[in-house]
N, C-alpha and C positions, 0 to 999 in steps of 0.2 A: 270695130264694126258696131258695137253695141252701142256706146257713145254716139255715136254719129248718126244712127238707128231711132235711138229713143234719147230723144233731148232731154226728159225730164231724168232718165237715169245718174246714177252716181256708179261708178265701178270702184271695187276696193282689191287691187292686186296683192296677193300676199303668196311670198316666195323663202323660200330657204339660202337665195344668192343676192348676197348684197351688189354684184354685178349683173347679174337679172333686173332688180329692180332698177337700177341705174339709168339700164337702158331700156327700158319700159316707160320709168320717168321722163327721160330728155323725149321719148316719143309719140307719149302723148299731153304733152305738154299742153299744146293748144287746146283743152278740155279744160284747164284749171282746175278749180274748187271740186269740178265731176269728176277729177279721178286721183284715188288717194291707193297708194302702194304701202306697204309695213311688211318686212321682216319676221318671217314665223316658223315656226316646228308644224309639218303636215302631222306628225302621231301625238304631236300635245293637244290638250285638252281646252286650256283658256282662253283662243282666239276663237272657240265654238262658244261662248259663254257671252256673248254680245245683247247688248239690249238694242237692236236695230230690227225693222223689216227688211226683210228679204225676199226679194222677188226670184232669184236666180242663184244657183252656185255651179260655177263652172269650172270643172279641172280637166289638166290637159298633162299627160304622161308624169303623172307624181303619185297615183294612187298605187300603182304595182309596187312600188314600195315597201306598201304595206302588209305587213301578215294577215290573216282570214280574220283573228282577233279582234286584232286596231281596226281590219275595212266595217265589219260592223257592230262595231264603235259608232265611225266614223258616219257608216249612214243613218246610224240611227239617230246622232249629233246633227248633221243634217237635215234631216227631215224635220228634226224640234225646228230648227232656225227659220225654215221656209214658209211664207204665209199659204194660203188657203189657194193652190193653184198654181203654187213655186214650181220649176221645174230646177232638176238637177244633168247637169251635163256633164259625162264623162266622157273624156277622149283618152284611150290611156291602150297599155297592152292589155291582153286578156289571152288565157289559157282555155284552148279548144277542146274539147271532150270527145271527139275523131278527128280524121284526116279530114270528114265532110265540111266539118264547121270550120276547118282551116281553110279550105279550099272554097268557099264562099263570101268567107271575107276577105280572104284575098282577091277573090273575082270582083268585089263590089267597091274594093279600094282601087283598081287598076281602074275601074270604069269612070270612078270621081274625080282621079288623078287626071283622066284624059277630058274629061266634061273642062273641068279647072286648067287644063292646058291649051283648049283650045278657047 
């Protein structure tokens, strides 16, 4: 969606499965040169150490992975990477601090699921 969203973007997929990226590659192929995938460690350090701008970092269920340590690590590695108005997206599990905050976000995912279903 982002590729297709903003033409001047570049997407740089970076996964722990070389079968992930595989198939990530064969499908967005029709992007070329705009979308480049590599092989990475989400708790290593050197693929945070990039000399690029960054407009976006987006992860989707890899952060819970991580101990409280590495996450920030992690965001605060992030946050260096991002230029002036980056935003960071996670989509990941998270641990609710009551029954309320469980029961809210599972109220607001049933609602999205049904919005995205119908």
């Amino acid at each position: 969606m982002i590729l297709a969203r903003y033409p001047q973007m570049t997407v740089v997929a970076l996964d722990g499965s070389k079968e992930m990226l595989q198939r990530t590659r064969n499908r967005l192929a029709r992007f070329g040169e705009r979308f480049q995938c590599q092989l990475f460690d989400l708790a290593a350090s050197d693929w945070r150490s990039i000399d690029q701008t960054i407009s976006a970092v987006v992860s989707s269920i890899a952060i819970h992975h991580l101990d409280a340590d590495q996450k920030r690590t992690l965001f605060s590695d992030v946050y260096r990477l991002l230029i002036d108005g980056g935003i960071f997206i996670i989509a990941d599990v998270v641990a609710f601090q009551d029954q309320m905050g469980l029961k809210l976000a599972a109220d607001q995912w049933d609602e999205e699921v049904k919005k995205q279903a119908l």
